[in-house]
DRENDO-1510 file (C-alpha; in Angstrom, 1 decimal, always signed):
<recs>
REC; n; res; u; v; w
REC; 1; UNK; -0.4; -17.2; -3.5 .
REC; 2; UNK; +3.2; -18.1; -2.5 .
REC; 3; UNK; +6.4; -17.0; -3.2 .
REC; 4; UNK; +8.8; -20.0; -4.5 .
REC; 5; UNK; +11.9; -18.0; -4.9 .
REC; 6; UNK; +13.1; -14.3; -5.4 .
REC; 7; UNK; +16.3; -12.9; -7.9 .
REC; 8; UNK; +17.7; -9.6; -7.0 .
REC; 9; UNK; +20.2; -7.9; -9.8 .
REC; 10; UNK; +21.9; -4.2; -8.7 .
REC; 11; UNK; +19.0; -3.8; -6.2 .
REC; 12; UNK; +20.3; -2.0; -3.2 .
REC; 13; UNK; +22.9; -3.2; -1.3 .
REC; 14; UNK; +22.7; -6.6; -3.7 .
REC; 15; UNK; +24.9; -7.3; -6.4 .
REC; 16; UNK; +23.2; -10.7; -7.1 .
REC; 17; UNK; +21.2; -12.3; -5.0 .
REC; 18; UNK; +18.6; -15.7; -5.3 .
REC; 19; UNK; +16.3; -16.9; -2.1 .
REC; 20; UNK; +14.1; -19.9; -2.2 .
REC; 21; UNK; +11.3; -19.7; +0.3 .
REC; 22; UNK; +10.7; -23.4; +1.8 .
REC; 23; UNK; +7.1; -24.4; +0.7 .
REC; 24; UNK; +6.3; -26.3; +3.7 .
REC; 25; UNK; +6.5; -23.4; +5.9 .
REC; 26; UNK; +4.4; -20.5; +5.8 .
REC; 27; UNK; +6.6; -17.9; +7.7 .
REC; 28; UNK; +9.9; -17.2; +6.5 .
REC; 29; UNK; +12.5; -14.8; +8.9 .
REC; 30; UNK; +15.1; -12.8; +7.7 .
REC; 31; UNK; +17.1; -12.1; +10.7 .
REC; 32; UNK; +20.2; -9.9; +11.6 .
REC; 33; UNK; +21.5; -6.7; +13.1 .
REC; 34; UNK; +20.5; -3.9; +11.4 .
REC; 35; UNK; +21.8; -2.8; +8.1 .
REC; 36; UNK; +22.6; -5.9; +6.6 .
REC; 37; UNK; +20.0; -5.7; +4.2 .
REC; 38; UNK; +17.1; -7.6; +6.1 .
REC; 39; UNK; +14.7; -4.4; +4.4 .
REC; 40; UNK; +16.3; -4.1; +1.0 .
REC; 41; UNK; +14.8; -8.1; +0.3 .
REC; 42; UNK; +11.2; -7.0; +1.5 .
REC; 43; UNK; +11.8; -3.5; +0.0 .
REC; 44; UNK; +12.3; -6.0; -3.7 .
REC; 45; UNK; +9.5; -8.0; -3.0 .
REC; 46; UNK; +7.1; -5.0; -2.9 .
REC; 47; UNK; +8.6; -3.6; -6.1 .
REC; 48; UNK; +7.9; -6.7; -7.3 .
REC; 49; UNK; +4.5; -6.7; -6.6 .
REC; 50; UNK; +3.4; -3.3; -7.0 .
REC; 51; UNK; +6.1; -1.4; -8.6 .
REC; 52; UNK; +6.6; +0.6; -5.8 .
REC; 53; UNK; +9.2; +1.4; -3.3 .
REC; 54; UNK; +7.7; +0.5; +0.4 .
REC; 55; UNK; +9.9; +3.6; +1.7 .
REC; 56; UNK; +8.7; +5.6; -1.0 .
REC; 57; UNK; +12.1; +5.8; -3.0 .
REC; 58; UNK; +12.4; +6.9; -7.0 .
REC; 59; UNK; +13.6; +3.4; -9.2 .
REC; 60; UNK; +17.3; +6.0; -9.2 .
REC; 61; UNK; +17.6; +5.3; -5.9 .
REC; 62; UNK; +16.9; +1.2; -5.7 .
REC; 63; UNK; +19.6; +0.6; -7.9 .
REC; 64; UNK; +23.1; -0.5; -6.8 .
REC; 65; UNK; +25.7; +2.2; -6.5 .
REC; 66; UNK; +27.2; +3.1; -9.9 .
REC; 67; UNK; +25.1; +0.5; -11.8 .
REC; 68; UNK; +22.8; +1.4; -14.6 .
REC; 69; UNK; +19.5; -1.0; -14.2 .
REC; 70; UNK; +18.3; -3.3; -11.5 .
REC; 71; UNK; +16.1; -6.7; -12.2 .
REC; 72; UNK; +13.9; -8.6; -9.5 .
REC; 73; UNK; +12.6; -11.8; -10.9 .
REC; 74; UNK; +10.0; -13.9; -8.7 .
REC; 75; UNK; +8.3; -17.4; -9.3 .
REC; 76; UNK; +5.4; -17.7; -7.4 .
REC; 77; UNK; +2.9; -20.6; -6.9 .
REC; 78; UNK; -0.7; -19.4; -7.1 .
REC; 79; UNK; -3.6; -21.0; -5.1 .
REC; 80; UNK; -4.7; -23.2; -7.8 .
REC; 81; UNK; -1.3; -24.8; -8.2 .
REC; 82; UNK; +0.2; -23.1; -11.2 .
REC; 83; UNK; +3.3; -21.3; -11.4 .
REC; 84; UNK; +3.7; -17.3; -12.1 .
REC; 85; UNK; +7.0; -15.7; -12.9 .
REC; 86; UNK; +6.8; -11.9; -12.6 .
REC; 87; UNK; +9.7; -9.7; -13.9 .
REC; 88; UNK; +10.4; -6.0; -12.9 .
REC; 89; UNK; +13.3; -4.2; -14.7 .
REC; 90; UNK; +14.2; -0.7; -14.2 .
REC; 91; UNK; +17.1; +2.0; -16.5 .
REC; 92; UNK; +18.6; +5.0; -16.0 .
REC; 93; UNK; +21.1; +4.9; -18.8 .
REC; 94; UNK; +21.5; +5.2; -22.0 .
REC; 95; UNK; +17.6; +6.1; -21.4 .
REC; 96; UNK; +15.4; +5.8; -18.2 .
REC; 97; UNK; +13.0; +3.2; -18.6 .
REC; 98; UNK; +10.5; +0.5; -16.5 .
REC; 99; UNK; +9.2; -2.8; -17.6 .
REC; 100; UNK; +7.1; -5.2; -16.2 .
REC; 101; UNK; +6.7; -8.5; -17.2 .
REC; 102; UNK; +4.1; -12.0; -16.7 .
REC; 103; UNK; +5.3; -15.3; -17.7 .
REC; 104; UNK; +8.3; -13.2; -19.9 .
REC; 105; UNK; +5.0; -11.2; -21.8 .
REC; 106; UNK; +5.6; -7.5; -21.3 .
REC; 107; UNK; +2.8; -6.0; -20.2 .
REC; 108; UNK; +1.3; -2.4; -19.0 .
REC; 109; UNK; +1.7; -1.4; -14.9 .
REC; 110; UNK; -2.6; -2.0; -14.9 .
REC; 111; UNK; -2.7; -5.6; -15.7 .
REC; 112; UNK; +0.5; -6.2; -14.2 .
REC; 113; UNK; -0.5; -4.6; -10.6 .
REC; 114; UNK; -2.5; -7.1; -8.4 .
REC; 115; UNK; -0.8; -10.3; -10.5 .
REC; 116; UNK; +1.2; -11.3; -6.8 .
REC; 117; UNK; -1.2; -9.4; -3.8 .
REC; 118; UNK; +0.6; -8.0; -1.0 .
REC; 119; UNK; +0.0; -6.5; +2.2 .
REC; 120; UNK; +2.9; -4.7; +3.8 .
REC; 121; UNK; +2.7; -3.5; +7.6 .
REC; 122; UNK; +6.3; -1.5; +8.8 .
REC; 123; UNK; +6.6; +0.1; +12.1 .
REC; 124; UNK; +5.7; +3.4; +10.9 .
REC; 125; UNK; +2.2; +1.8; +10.6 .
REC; 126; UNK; +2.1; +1.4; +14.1 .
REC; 127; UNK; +1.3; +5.6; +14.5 .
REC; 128; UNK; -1.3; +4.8; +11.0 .
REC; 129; UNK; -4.3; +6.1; +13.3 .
REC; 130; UNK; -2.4; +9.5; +15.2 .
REC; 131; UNK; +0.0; +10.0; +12.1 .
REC; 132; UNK; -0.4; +11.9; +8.8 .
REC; 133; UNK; -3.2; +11.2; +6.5 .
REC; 134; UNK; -1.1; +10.5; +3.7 .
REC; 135; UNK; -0.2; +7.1; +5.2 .
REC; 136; UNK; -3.6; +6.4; +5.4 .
REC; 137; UNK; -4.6; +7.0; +2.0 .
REC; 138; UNK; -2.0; +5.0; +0.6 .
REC; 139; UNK; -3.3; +2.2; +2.4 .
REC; 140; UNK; -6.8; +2.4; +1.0 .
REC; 141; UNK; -5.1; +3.1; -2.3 .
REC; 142; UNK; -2.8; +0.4; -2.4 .
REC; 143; UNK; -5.8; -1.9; -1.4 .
REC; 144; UNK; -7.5; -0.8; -4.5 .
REC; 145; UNK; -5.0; -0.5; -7.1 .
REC; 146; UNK; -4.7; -4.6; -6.6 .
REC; 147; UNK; -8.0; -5.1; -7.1 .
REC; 148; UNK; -9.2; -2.9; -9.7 .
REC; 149; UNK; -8.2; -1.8; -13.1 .
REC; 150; UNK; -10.4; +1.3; -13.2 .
REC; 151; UNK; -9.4; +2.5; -9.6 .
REC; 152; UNK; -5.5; +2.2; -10.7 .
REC; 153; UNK; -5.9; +4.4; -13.9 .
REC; 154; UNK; -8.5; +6.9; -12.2 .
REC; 155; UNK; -5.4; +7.4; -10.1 .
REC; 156; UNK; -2.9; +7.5; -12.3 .
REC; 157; UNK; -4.5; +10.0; -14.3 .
REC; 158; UNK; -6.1; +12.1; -11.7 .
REC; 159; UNK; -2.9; +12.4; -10.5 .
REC; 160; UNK; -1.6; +13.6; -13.5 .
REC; 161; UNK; -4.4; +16.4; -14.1 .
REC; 162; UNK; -3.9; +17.5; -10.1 .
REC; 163; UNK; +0.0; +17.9; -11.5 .
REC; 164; UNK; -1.2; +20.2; -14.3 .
REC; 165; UNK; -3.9; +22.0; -12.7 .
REC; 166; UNK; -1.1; +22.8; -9.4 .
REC; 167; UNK; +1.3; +24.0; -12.6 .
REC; 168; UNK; -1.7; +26.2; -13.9 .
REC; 169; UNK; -1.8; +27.7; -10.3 .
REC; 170; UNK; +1.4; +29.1; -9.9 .
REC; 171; UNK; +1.2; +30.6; -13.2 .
REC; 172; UNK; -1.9; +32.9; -11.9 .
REC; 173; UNK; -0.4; +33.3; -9.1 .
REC; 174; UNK; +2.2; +34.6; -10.9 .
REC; 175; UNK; +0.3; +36.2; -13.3 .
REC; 176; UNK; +1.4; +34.6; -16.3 .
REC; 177; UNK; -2.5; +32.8; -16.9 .
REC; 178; UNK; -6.1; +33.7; -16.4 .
REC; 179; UNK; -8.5; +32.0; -14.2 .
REC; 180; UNK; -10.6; +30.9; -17.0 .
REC; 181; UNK; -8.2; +28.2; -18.0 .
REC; 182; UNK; -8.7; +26.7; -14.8 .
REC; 183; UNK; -12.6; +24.9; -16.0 .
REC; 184; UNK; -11.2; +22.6; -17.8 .
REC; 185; UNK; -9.0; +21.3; -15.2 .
REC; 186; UNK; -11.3; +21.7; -12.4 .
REC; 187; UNK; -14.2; +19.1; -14.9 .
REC; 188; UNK; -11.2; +16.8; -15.4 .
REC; 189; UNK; -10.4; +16.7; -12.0 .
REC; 190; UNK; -13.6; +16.0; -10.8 .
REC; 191; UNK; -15.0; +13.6; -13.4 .
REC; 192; UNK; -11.7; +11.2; -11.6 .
REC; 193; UNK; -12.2; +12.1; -8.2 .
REC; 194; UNK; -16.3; +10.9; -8.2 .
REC; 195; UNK; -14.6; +7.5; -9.7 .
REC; 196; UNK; -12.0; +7.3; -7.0 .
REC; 197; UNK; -14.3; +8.9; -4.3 .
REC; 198; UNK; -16.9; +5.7; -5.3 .
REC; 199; UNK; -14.5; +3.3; -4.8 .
REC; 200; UNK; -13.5; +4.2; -1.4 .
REC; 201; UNK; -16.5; +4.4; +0.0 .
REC; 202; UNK; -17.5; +1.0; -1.3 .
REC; 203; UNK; -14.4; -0.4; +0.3 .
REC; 204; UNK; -15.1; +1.2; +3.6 .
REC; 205; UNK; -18.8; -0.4; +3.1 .
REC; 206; UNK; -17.1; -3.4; +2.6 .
REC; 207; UNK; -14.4; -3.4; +5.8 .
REC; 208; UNK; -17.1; -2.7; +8.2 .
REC; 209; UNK; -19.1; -5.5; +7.9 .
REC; 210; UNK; -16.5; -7.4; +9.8 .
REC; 211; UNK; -14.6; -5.1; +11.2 .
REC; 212; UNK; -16.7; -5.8; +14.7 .
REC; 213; UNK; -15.6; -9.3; +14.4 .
REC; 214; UNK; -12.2; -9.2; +14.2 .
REC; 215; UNK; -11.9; -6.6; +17.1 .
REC; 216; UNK; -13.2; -9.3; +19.2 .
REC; 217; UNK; -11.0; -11.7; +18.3 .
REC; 218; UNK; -8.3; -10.0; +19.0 .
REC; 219; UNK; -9.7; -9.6; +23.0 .
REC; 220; UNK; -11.5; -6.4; +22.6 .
REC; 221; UNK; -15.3; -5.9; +23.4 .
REC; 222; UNK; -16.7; -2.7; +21.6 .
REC; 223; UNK; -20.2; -2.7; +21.2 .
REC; 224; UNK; -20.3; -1.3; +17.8 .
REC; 225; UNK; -17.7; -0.2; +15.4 .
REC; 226; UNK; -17.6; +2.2; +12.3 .
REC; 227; UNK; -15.1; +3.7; +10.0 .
REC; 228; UNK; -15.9; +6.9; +8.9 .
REC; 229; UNK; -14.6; +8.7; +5.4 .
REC; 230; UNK; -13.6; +12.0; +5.7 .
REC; 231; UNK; -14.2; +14.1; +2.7 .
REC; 232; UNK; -15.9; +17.6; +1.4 .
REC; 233; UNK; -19.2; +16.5; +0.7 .
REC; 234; UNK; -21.6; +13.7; +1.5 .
REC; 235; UNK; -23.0; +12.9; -2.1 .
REC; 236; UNK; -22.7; +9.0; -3.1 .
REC; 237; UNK; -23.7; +9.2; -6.8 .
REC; 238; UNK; -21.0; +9.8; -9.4 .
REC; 239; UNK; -22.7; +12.7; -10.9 .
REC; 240; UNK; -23.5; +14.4; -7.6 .
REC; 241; UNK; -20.4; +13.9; -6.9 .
REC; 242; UNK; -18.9; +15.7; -9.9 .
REC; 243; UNK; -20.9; +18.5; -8.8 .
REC; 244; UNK; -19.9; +18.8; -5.8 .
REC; 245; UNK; -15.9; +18.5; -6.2 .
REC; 246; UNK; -16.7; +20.9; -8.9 .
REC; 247; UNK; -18.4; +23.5; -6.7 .
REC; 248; UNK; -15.6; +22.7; -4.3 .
REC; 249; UNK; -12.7; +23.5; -6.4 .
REC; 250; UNK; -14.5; +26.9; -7.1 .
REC; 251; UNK; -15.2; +27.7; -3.9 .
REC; 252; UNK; -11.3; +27.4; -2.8 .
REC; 253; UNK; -9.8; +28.2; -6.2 .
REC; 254; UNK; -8.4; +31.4; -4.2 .
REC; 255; UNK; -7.0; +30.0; -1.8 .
REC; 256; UNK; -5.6; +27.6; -4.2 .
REC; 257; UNK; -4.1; +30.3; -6.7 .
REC; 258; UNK; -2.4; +32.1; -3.3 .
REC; 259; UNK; -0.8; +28.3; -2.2 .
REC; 260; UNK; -0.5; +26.9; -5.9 .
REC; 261; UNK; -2.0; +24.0; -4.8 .
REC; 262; UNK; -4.9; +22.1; -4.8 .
REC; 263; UNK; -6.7; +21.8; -1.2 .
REC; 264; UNK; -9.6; +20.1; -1.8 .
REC; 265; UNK; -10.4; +16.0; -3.8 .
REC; 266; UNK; -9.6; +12.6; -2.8 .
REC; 267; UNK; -5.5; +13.2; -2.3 .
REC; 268; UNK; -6.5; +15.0; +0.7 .
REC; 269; UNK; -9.2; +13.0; +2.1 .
REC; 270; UNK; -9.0; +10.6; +5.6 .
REC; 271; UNK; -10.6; +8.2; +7.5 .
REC; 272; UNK; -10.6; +7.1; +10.7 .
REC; 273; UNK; -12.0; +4.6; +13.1 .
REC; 274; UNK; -15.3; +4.8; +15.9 .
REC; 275; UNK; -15.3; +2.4; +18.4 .
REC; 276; UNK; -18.6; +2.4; +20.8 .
REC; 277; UNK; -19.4; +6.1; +19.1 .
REC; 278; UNK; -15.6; +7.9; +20.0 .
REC; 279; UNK; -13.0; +8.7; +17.3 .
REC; 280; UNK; -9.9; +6.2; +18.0 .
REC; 281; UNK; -7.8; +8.9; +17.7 .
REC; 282; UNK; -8.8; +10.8; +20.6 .
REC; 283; UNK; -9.9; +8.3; +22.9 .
REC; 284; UNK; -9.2; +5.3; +22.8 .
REC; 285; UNK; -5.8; +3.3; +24.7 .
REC; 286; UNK; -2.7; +2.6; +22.7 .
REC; 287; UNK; -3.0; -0.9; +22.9 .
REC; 288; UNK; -6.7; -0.4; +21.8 .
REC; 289; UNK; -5.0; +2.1; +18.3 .
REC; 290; UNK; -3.1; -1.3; +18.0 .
REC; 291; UNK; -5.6; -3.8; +18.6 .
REC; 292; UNK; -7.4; -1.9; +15.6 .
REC; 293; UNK; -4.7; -1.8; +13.5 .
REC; 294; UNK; -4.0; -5.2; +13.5 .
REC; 295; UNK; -8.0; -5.4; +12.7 .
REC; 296; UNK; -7.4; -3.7; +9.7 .
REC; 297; UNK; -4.7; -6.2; +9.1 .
REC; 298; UNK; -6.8; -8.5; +8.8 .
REC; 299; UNK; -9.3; -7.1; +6.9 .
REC; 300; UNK; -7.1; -6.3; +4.2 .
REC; 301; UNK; -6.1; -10.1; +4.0 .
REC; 302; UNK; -9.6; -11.0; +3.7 .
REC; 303; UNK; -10.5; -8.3; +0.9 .
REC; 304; UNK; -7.8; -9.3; -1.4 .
REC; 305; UNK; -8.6; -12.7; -0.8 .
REC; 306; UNK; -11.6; -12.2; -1.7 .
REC; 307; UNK; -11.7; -10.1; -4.7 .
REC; 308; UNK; -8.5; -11.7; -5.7 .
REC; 309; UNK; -9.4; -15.1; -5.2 .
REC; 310; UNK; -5.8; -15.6; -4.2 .
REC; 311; UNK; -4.2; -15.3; -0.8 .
REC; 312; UNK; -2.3; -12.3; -0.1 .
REC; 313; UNK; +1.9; -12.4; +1.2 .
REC; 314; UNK; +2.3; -10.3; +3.9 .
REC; 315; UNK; +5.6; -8.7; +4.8 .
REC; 316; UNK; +6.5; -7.4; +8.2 .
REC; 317; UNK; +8.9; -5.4; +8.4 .
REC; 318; UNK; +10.7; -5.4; +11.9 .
REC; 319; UNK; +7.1; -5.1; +13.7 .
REC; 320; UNK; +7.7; -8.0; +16.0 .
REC; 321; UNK; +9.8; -6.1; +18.3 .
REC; 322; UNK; +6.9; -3.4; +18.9 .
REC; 323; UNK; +4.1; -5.4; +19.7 .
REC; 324; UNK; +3.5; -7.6; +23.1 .
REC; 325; UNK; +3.8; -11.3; +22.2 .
REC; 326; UNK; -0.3; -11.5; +22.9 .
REC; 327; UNK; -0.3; -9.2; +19.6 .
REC; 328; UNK; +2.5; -11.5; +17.9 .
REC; 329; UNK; +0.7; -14.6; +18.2 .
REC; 330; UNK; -2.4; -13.3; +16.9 .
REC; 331; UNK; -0.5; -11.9; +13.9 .
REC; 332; UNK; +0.4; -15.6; +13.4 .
REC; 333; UNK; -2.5; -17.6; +14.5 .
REC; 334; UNK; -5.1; -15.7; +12.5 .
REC; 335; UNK; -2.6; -15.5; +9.2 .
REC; 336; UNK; -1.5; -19.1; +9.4 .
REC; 337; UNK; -3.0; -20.3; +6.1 .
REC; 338; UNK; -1.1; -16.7; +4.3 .
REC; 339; UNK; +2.3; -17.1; +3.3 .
REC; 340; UNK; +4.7; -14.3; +5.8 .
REC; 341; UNK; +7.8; -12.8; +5.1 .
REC; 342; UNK; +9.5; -10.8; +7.8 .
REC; 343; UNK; +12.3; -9.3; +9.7 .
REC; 344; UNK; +13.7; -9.5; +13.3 .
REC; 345; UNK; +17.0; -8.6; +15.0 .
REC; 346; UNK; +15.7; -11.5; +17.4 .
REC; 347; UNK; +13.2; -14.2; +18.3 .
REC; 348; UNK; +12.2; -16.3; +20.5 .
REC; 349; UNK; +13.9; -19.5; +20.1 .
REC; 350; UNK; +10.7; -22.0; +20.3 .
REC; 351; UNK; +9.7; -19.6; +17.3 .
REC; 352; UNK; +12.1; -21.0; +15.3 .
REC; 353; UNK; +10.7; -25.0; +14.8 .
REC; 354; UNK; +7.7; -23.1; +12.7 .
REC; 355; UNK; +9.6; -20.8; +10.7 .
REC; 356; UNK; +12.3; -20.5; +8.0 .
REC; 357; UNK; +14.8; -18.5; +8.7 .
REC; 358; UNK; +17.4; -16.8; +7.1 .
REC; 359; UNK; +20.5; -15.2; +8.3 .
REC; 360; UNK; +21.4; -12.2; +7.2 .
REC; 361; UNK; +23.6; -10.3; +5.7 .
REC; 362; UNK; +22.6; -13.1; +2.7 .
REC; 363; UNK; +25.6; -14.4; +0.6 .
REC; 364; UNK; +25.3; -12.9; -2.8 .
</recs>
């Protein structure tokens, strides 16, 4: 999959804005100081993609200052030769609203999700292993909400029934609700999380068989490597699994009525990475957290690629500047065939003869 060209309406910091990507060149720069909007063009493209902010902003906040709607438009060329034009339009006034278009057909957020795959990777990546596990779960779920229907409306609902059922708490807690109106909730919410739970460990399944590999060809020479899910339980069949969030949810429902929240299910599950038997985390170099990282990188491109059957984009977002030029050119080399779209302050000038670059702030 390529992207041709992008069209940016009241998004951010852009009034109007249109970018063709040159099609003989498979890494395009977008360089300039900072705050000249270098972000805000990646920041589009991943709305774009998966209607999503990558700095987790509401569709209020995207849109130019004092302006009502913003529009991205994007024509891409997909592996097979054909053209796509995807559409995102988001309202606030006279009534908020979001709509997503293929080809100029409306259609739901489920089919239109995974229609341009995208891999993202931001500096704040760079801590994925040592950071919070919420970063890490939205990687595995943004993995699988491209590639699979079922895994995106599991989510989308099952985070609708944790809403509720975090709702219901407080109103124990405060007294205004028995605990008997909790079963419902607690069978709702984990009929979803067996579905969800499934589907992670499939993918995990999936990302080790070559996670070994790529470690090595990045210079690294672990003897065995496995990623390990991190969850309440250890059933792998949908109905033991019910059972099991089930008993779970009972066992900390007081806990949960004194925090009104849920503490247990998949939206507070990890992973993590063993390398030779050790948890990466704990013991294992910073330039070997990296050299991981940029495994998973990889790994990701592959598993899109292959369930897809399209190549991913990837978008870097100022990483360059972080990593030794060892871990640079490994990026590149190994995602030469992907289409890249990224942001510098600087670059080595011999860089430039591969790349298209773009100046920023963009006239618009």
């Amino acid at each position: 999959m390529r992207l041709l060209s992008l069209s940016l309406e009241h998004f951010r910091s852009y009034g109007t804005l249109e970018i063709k990507f040159e099609g003989e060149k498979n890494v395009s720069v977008l360089i300039g100081e900072n705050a000249t909007g270098k972000t805000n063009v990646l920041e589009a493209i991943c709305v774009l993609s998966l209607l999503k902010s990558s700095r987790k902003a509401e569709d209020k906040d995207l849109i130019q200052w004092e302006k009502a709607h913003y529009r991205i438009r994007g024509v891409l060329e997909n592996d097979a030769g054909s053209t796509v034009k995807l559409e995102v339009v988001s309202q606030m006034e006279p009534r908020k609203a979001r709509a997503a278009f293929i080809n100029d057909v409306k259609v739901p957020a489920m089919r239109y999700i995974g229609a341009l795959p995208l891999i993202t990777f931001t500096p704040d990546d760079l801590l994925l292993w040592s950071g919070a596990p919420g970063a890490r779960r939205r990687l595995i779920d943004q993995l699988l909400c491209q590639v699979s229907q079922s895994y995106l409306q599991a989510m989308m609902e099952y985070e609708k029934v944790l809403k509720q059922r975090n709702t219901l708490l407080k109103q124990i807690r405060d007294r205004e609700s028995g605990t008997s109106s909790l079963e419902l909730w607690d069978e709702k919410l984990a009929a979803l999380g067996a579905l969800i739970t499934i589907d992670r460990l499939q993918l995990f399944e999936t990302l080790e068989l070559t996670i070994l590999r790529e470690l090595t060809a990045l210079g690294e020479r672990p003897k065995e490597a496995h990623f390990h899910y991190v969850r309440k339980g250890t059933s792998t069949e949908e109905s033991a699994l019910m059972r099991e969030l089930t008993a779970e949810l009972f066992t900390h429902r007081d806990r949960d009525i004194a925090m009104a929240n849920t503490t247990v299910g998949p939206h507070r599950d990890d992973f993590t990475l063993f390398i030779d038997q050790r948890d990466i985390v704990t013991f294992a170099s910073r330039g070997q957290q990296r050299a991981a990282l940029l495994s998973l990188l990889l790994l990701q491109a592959s598993f899109l690629e292959l369930r897809k059957g399209e190549k991913p984009i990837l978008l870097l977002d100022d990483v360059f500047s972080e990593l030794d030029e060892k871990r640079n050119d490994s990026i590149l080399d190994t995602l030469s065939d992907l289409q890249v779209i990224m942001t510098a302050v600087e670059f080595d000038e011999s860089f430039r003869r591969d790349t298209h670059v773009l100046a920023c702030p963009l006239a618009h």
